[in-house]
C-alpha positions in Angstrom: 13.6 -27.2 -122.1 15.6 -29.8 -124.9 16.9 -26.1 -126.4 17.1 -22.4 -126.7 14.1 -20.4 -128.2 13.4 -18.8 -131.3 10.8 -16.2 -132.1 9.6 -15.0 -135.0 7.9 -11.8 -135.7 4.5 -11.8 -137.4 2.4 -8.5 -138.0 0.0 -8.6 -135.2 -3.7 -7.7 -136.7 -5.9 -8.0 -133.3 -9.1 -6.1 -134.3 -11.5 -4.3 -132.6 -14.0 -6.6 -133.8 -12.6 -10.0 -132.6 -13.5 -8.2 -129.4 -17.1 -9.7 -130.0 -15.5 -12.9 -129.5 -14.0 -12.4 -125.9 -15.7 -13.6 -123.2 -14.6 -11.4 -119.4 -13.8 -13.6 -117.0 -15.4 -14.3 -113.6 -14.2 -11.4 -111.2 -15.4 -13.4 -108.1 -14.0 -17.0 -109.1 -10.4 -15.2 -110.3 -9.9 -13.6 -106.8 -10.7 -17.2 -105.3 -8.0 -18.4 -107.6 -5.5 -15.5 -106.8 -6.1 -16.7 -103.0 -6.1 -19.9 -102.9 -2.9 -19.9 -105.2 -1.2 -16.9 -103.1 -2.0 -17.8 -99.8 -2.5 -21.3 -99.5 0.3 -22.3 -101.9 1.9 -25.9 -102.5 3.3 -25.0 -105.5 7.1 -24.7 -103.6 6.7 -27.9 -101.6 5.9 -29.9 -104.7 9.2 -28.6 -106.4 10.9 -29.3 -103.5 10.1 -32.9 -103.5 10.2 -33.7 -107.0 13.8 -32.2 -107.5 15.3 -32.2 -104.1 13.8 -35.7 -103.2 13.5 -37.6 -106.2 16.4 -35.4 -107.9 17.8 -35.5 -111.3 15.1 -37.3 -113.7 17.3 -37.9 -116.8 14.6 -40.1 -119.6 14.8 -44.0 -118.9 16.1 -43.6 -115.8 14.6 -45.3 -112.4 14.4 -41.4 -111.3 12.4 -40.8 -114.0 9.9 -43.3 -113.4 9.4 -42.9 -109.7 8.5 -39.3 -110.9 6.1 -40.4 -112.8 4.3 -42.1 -110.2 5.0 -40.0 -107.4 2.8 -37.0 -109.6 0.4 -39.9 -110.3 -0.4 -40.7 -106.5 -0.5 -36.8 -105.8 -2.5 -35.5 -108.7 -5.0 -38.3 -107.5 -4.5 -37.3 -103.7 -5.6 -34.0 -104.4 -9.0 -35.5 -106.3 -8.0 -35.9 -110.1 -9.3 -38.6 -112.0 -8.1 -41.4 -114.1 -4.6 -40.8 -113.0 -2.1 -42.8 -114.8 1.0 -43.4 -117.0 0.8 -43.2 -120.4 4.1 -45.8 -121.9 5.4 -44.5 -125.4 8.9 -45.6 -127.2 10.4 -47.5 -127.3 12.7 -44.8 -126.0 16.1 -47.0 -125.6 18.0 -47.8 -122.3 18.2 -45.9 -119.0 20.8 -44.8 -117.3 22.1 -43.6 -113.6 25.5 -42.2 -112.1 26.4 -44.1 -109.8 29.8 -42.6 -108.4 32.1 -40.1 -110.0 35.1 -37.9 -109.5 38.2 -36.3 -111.2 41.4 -34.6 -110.1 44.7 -33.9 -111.6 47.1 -36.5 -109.3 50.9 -35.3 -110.9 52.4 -32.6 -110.6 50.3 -31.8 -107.8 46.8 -32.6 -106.6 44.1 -30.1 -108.1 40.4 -31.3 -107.4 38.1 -30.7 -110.3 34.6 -29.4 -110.6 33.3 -32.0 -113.4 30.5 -34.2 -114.7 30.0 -36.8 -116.8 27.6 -36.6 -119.8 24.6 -38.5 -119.7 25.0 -42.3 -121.2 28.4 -42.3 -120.5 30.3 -45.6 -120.0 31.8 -46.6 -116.7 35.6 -47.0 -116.7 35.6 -49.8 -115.0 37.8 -49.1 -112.1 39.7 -45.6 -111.0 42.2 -45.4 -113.5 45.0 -43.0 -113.2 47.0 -41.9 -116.9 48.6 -39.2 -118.4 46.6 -36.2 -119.9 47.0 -35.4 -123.6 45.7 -32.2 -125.3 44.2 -32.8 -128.7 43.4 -29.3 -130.3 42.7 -30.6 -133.9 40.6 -28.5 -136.1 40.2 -30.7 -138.8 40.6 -34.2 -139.3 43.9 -34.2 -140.9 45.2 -32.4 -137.9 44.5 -35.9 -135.9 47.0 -37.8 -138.2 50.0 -36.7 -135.5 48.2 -38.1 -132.9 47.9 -41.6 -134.9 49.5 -44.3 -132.0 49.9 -41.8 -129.1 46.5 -41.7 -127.5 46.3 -45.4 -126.5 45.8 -45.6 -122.6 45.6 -41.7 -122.1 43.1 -39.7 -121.0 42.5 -37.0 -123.9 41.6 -33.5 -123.2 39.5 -32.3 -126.5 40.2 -28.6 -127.5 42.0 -26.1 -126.4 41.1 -23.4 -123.6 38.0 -21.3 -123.7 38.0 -17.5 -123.1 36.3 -16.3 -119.6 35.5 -12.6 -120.1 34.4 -10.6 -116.8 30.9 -10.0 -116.1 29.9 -6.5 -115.9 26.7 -6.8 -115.2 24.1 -9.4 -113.5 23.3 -12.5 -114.8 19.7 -12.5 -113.8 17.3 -10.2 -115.4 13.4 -9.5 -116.1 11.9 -8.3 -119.0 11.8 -4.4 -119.3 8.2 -2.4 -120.3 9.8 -1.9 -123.6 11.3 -5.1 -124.2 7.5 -6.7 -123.7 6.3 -3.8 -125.8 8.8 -4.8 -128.3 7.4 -8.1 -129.2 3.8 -6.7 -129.7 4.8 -4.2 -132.9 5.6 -5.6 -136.3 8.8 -6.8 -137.1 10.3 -6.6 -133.7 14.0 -7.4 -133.7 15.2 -10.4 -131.3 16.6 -8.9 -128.5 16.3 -11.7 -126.6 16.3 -15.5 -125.8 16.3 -17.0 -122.8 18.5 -15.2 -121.0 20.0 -12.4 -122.9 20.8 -11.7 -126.8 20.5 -13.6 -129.3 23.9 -15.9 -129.7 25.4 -18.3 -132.8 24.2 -21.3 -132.7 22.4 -24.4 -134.4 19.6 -22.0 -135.2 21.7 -19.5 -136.6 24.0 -21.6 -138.7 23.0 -24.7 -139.1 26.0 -25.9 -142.4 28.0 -24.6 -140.3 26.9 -26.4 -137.1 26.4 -29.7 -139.3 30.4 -29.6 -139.9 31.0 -29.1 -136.1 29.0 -32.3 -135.2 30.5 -33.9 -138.4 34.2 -33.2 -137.2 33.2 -33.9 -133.6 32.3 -36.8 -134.4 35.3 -37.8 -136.4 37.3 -37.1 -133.3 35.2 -39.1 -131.3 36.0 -42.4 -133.2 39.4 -41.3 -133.5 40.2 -41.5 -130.1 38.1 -44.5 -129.5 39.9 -46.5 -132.1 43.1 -45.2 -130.6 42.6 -46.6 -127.7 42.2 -43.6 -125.1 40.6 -44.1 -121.9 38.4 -40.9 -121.8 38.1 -37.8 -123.3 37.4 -34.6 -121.6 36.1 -30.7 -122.8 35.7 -27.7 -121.2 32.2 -26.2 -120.3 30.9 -23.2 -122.1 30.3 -22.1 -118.3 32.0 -20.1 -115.6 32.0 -19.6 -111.9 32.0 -23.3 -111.7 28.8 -23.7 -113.6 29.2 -26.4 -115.5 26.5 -27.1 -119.2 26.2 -30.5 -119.1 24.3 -33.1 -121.7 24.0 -36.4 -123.2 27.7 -38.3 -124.5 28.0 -39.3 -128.0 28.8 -42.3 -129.9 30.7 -42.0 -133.4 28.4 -42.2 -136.4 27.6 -45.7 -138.0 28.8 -46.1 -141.5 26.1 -47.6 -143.8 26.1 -48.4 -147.4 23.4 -46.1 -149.1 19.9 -47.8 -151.0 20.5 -49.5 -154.0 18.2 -47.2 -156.5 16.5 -49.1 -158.8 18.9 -50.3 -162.1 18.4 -48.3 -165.4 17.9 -49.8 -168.7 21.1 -51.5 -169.4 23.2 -50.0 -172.2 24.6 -52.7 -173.5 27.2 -55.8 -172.2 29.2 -54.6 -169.5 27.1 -51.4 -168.5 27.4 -50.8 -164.5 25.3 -48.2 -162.2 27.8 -45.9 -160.4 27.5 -47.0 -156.7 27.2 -43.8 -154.6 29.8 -43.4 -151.3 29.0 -44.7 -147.9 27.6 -42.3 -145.1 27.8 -41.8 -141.8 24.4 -41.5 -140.0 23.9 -39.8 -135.9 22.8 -42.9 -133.6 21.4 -41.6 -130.4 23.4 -42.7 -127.1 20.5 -44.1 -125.3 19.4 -47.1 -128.6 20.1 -50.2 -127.0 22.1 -51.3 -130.2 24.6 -48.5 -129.8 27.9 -48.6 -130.7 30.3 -48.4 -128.2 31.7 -45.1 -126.9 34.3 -43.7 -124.7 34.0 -41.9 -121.4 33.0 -38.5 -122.0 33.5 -35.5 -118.5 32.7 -31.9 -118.9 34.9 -30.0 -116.8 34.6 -26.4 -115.4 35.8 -23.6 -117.7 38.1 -22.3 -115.3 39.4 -25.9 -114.2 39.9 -27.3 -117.9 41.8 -24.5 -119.0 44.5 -24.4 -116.3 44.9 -28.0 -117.0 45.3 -26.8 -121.3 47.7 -23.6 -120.0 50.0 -26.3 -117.9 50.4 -28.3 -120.8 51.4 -26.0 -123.0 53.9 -24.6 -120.7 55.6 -28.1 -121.2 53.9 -29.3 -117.7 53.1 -33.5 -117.8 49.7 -34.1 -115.9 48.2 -37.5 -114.7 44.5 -37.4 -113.9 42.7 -40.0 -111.9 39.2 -40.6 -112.7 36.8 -43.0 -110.8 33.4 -42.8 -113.2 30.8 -45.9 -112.1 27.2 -45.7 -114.0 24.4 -48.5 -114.7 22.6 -48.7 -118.0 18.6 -50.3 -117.7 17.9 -51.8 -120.9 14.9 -54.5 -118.8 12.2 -51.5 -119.8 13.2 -49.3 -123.1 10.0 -47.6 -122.9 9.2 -44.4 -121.2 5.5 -42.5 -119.4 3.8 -39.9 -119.6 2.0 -38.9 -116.5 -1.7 -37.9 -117.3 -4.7 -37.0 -115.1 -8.2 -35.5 -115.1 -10.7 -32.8 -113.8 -14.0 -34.3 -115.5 -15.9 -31.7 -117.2 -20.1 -31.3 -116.8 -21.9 -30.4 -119.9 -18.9 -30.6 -122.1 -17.1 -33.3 -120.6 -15.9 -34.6 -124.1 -14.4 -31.5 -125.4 -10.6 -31.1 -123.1 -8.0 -28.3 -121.9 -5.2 -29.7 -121.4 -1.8 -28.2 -119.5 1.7 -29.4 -118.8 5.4 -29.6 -118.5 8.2 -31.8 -119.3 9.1 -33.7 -116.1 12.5 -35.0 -117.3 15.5 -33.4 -116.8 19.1 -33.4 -117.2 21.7 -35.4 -114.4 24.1 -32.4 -113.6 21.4 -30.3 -111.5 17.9 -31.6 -110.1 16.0 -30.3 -112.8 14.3 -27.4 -111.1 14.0 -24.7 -113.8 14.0 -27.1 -116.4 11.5 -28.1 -116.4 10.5 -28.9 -112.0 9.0 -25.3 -112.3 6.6 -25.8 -115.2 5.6 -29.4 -113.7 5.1 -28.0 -110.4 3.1 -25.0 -111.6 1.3 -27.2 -114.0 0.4 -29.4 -110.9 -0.4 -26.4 -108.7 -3.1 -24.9 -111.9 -4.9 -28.3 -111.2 -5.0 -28.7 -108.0 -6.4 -24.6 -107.4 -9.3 -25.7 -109.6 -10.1 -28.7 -107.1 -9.4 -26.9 -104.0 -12.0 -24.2 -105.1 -14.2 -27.4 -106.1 -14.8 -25.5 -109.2 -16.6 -27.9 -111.8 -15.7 -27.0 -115.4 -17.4 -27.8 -118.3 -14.8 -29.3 -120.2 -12.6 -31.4 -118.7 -9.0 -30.2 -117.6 -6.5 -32.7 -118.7 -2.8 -32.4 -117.0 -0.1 -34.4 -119.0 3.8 -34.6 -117.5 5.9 -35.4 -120.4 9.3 -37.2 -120.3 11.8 -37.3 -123.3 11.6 -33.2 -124.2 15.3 -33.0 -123.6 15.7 -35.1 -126.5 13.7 -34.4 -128.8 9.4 -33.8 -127.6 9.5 -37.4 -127.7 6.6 -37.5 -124.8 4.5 -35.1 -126.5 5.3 -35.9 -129.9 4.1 -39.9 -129.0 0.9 -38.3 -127.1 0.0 -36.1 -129.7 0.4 -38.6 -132.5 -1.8 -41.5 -130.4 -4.7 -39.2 -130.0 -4.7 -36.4 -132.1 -3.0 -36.9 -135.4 0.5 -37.4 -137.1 1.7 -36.8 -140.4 3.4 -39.7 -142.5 7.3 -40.6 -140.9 10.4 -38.6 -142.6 11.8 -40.7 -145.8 15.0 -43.3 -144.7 18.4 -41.1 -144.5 16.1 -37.6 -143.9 18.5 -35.2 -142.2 17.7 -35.3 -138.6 16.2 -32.6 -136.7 18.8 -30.0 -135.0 16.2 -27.7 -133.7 14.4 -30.0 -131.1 11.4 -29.7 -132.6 9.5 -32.5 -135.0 10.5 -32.9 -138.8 8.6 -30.9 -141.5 5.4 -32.3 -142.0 5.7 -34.3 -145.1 2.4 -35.4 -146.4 -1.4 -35.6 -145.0 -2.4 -35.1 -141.6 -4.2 -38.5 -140.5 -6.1 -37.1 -137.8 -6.8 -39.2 -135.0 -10.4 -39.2 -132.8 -9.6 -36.4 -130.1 -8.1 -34.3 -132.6 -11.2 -31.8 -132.7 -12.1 -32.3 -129.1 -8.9 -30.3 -127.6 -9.7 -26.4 -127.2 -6.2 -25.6 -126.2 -2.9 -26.9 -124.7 -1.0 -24.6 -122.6 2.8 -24.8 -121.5 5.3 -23.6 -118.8 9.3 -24.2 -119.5 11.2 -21.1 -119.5 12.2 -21.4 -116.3 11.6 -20.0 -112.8 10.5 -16.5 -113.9 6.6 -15.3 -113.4 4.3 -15.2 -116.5 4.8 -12.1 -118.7 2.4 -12.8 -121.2 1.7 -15.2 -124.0 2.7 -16.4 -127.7 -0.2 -16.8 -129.6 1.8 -18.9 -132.1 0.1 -17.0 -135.1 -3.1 -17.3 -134.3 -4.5 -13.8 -134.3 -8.5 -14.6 -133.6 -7.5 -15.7 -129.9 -5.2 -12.7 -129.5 -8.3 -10.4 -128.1 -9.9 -13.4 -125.6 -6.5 -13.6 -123.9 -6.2 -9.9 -123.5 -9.3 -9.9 -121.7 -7.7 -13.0 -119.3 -5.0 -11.0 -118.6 -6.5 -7.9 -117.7 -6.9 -9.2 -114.3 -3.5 -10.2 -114.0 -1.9 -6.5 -114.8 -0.7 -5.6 -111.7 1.2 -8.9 -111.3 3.2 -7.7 -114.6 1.3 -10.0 -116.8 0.5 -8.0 -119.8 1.7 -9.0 -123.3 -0.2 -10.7 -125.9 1.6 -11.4 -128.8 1.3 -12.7 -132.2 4.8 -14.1 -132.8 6.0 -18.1 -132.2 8.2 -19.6 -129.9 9.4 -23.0 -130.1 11.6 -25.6 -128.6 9.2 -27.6 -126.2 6.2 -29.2 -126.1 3.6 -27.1 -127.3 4.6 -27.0 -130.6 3.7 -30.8 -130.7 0.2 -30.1 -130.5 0.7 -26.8 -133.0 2.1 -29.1 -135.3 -1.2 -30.6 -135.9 -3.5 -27.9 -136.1 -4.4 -28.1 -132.2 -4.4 -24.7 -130.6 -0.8 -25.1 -128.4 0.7 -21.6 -126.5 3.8 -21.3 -124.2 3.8 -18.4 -122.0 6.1 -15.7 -121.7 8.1 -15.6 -118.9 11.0 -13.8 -117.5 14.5 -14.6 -117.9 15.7 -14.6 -115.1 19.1 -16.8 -114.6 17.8 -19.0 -117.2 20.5 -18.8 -119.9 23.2 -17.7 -118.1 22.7 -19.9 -115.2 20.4 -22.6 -115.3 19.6 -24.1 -117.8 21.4 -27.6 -118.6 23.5 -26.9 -115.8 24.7 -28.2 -112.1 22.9 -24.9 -110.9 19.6 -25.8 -112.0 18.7 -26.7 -108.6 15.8 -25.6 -106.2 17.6 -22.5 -104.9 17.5 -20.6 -108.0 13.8 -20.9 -108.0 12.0 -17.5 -107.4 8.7 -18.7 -105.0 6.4 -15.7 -105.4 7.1 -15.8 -109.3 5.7 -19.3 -109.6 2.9 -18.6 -107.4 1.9 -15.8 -109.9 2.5 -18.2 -112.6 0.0 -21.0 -111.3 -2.9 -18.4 -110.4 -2.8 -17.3 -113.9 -2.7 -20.8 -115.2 -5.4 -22.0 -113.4 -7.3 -19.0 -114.7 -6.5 -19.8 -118.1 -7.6 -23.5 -117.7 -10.7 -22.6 -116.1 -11.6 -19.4 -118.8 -10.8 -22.1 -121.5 -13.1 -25.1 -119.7 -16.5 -22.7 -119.3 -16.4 -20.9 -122.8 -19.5 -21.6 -124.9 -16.9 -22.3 -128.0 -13.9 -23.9 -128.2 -11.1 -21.9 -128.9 -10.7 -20.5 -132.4 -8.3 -22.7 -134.6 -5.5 -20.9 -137.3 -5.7 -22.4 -140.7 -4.0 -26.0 -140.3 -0.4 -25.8 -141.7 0.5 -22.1 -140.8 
């Protein structure tokens, strides 16, 4: 998942009489799912492979692609149709670690738990230097530095508080907690992992002037001549959060607006300041950048303390990595159940398949792939024909952006016209406000529903109906026979930050279930420790049953889902 989630509370009106509308599902073919998906489960062995074989799948990346086609081969293995990859982008250039370390050489030898960020340059050789701490908090404060960096290796901010933990990092949701997000106005207790913390969402001016400044440091030390620059995770116990490196903002002159009447000889049009615009890592025309490690909490800020008690460190970091710039465009992996009577009309489920490089990608987002995979390949183990046809899509790009889902939805279901040149870019993951009619493409009143697994490992708590209250009572019926696995809660409030809300940008029905916590903030996600062990088995066998039962309820309605106003 590219970013943490937001909900928003919305009076939930589920009616009696939208009971009319619910349709009970098959007792006899749920209990063949729950068996098949309980007891004859691949769901584990498919995450196994995909993120302890294939690993890390970072977008562009070879990883990435043999992914793709490894989920291709296996979704048609288990009988799927018209498996194949669907190109979108251009994304921009790949990129892979090749070989990597870090210690502290002088005074003494201190191994470091570190990683570099994503799309960072190689240094070209190990290169030893001395360590410098830059702990500027405005640009002005960088004026000292001006002549001192040059050959260095910079360490960027000073150290970062580790409180004690008092209690566990991993948790599930409590019977009032999922009661909580059911009554109106429910106050966010909770994200992905615990309360609700100061962020992008929270403060965005605020987080503007952060990227502004950290950007500003960024060129600094570039045109200073330092050979990398180092920060300290926001971590601990060796967990290191780890994404994509930076490059410093281009400087472009602004559009000439069209000239005014002139005023007489001599008249000039005030020409308005150059600005500095974000260019994404991975664009094959970006600038160059320096170097850029994250380093444990508790590593980095020994490293700051020995500096400040006058202490002079040298660091030695070997840091080899290949950029692909042969294929700048990225897949989608997409395959079929064909439907009977219906066969035109689609369900469609999925995950985002790429990942960060730190970890393997397990809980973000190997879990909702492989449960995604799983759903599908119950329904074909059962041999049970649908009437619609069951559509599973693997994205690739969520991490930055829902590129994957964005580019699907917008080739066959509908887009709105592109943000203006110079539009302010989007901090929260999610698409740009739609700006202008919906030009709606031909499958976009052929998809019933798309459903969505990335909050991690946890089992399936319930589901966001994204504001859509007429579908509130059918789900609550699809649920019921799911109660004693803990899967209960239907509610009317929003979540957002992965791919589903590509398709509910549009107008087509798209839900992400609830799920528990877990590890997920605290632990996993973005980080080195989002690997297979923190996967909970039993709670992704839960969640694929229930998936499968969702895709199957949605295939054999006689109606399509209902659809929410378009633009709420």
């Amino acid at each position: 998942m590219a970013h943490s989630l937001r909900t928003t509370a919305f009076i939930a009106v589920l009616g009696a009489s939208h009971l009319l509308f619910a349709q009970t599902p098959d007792a006899s073919v749920v209990d063949r799912i729950k068996d098949e998906g309980l007891n004859h489960s691949q769901v584990m062995q498919t995450l196994s492979y995909l993120s302890d074989v294939i690993g890390p799948r970072l977008t562009g990346s070879p990883s990435l692609k043999r992914a793709n086609e490894w989920t291709r081969d296996m979704l048609g293995k288990w009988g799927l149709q018209n498996a194949h990859l669907e190109a979108w982008g251009p994304f921009g250039r790949g990129w892979q670690l090749d070989r990597f370390s870090a210690q502290v050489v002088e005074p003494q030898d201190i191994p470091l738990i570190a990683y570099p960020k994503a799309w960072s340059p190689s240094i070209g050789h190990p290169a030893t230097a001395e360590v410098v701490l830059v702990n500027a908090t405005d640009e002005k404060g960088l004026e000292s530095l001006k002549g001192k960096l040059k050959g260095k290796i910079v360490l960027s901010g000073d150290e970062r508080p580790v409180p004690a933990r008092f209690t566990s990092q991993g948790s599930r949701y409590t019977n009032e907690e999922l009661k909580a997000m059911t009554e109106p106005q429910a106050p966010r207790t909770r994200g992905q992992g615990g309360p609700a913390q100061a962020g992008p969402r929270n403060a965005a001016p605020n987080f503007r002037a952060q990227m502004a400044l950290a950007g500003a440091k960024l060129k600094f030390y570039l045109d200073e001549g330092a050979i990398a620059v180092l920060d300290g995770s926001r971590g601990d116990d060796g967990t290191i959060f780890v994404q994509s490196a930076s490059v410093p903002p281009k400087t472009v002159a602004p559009a000439s607006p069209a000239s005014p009447p002139s005023s007489g000889a001599g008249a000039s049009t005030p020409q308005a300041p150059p600005q500095t615009r974000p260019t994404s890592v991975w664009d094959k025309s970006a600038p160059k950048t320096l170097p850029q490690i994250t380093v444990s909490s508790e590593h980095y800020n020994r490293m700051v303390r020995m500096i400040k008690q006058g202490v002079q460190l040298k660091m030695t970091i070997d840091l080899k990595a290949t950029f692909f710039n042969k294929d700048l465009m990225a897949y989608n992996t997409v395959a079929e159940i064909p439907g009977s009577d219906l066969k035109d009309q689609v369900v469609m489920v999925g995950g985002h398949m790429d990942s960060w490089h730190a970890g393997t990608g397990a809980t973000d987002n190997g879990a909702g792939v492989a449960v995604a995979m799983e759903a599908v390949r119950i329904l074909k183990a059962l041999n049970l024909q649908p009437r619609r046809t069951i559509r599973v899509a693997l994205w690739s790009g969520e991490e930055e952006g829902l590129f994957g889902s964005r580019a699907y939805v917008s080739d066959h279901l509908g887009s709105y016209p592109p943000p203006p040149p110079g539009a302010q870019p989007s901090f929260g993951g999610g698409p740009q406000p739609n700006r202008g009619p919906l030009t709606k493409k031909a499958e976009w009143d052929k998809v019933s529903a798309y459903y969505n697994l990335d909050n991690g490992t946890g089992k399936i708590r319930g589901i966001y109906l994204q504001g859509n209250k007429e579908v509130g009572p059918i789900f609550s019926e699809w649920l019921k026979p799911f109660e004693d696995m803990g899967a209960t809660t239907v509610t009317i409030r929003n979540t957002g930050s992965t791919d589903h809300v590509s398709f509910d940008a549009v107008g087509v029905p798209g839900f992400q279930f609830i799920q528990d916590v877990i590890e997920y903030d605290s632990r996993t996600h973005h980080s080195n420790q989002d690997v297979f062990d923190r996967i909970q088995g039993d709670d992704l066998k839960q969640a694929s049953v229930i998936m499968a039962s969702f895709l199957y309820n949605t295939a054999m309605r006689d109606e399509m889902l209902p659809r929410k106003p378009l633009g709420e």
